[in-house]
N, C-alpha and C positions, 0 to 999 in steps of 0.2 A: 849439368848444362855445360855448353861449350862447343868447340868448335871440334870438328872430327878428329885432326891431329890431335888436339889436350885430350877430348876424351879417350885414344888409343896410349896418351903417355902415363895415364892414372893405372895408379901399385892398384892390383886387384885385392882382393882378401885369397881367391885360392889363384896360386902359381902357375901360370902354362908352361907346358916342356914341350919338347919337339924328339921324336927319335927318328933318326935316318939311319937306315942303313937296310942289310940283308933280312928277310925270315918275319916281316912284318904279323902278317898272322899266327906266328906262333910267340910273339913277343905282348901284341894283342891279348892273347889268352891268359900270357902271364900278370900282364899288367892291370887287365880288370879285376885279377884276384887279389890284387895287394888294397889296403885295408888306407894308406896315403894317396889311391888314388881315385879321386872322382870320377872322371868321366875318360875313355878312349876314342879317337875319333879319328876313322882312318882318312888321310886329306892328301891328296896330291902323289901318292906313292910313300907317305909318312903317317907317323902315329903323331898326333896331336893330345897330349897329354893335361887333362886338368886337375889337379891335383886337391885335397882338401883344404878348407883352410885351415891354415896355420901348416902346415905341412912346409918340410923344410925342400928348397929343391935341390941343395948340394947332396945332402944327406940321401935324395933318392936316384940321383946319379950313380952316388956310390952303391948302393944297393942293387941297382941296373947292371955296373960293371960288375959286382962280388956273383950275380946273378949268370950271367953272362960264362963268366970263369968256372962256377961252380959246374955248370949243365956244359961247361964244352962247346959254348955260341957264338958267334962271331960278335964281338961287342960294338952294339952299334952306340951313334953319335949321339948324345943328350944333353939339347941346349936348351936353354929359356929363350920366349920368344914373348915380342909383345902382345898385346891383345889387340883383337879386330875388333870393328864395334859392335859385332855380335856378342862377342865375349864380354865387353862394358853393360851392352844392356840388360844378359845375362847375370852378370854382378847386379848390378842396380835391384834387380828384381828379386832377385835372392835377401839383399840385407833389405828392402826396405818390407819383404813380407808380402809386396804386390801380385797379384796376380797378371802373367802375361796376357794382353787382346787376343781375341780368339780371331 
């Protein structure tokens, strides 16, 4: 409960990342196969990244960049971002076991 703003400032359990940059679709691909991330969701010309919980988000940064380096890729930009309040009620629904209204 709470007002829009407090529920956007509340710590999720799983982490959002943001990636910007070049090759989306093929970062897409890589990124649904790693085993730390939840969910990919391509938004606005960027990947929206959900991560699992407990999943660290420095640690998949770096990973993004050694990735990046490794294949030859233009490394793109991987920041944390707040959550919308789709992503809180998302949360909400996950830990307390509820099922979302159809």
């Amino acid at each position: 409960q709470g007002t829009p703003e407090e529920l956007r400032a509340r710590t999720l359990a799983t982490p959002l990342i943001e990636l910007r940059g070049p090759d989306a679709a093929g970062w897409y691909r890589r990124l649904t196969a790693q085993p730390q991330v939840r969910e990919v969701v391509p938004h606005a010309g960027l990947l929206r990244v959900r991560l699992m919980a407990g999943a660290d988000a420095a640690s998949f940064r770096r990973d993004v960049a050694a990735a990046a380096a490794r294949d030859g890729l233009a490394s793109p930009q991987v920041v944390p971002v707040p959550p919308e309040l789709e992503d809180v009620f998302v949360d909400v629904i996950e830990q307390t076991g509820a099922e979302p209204p159809a």
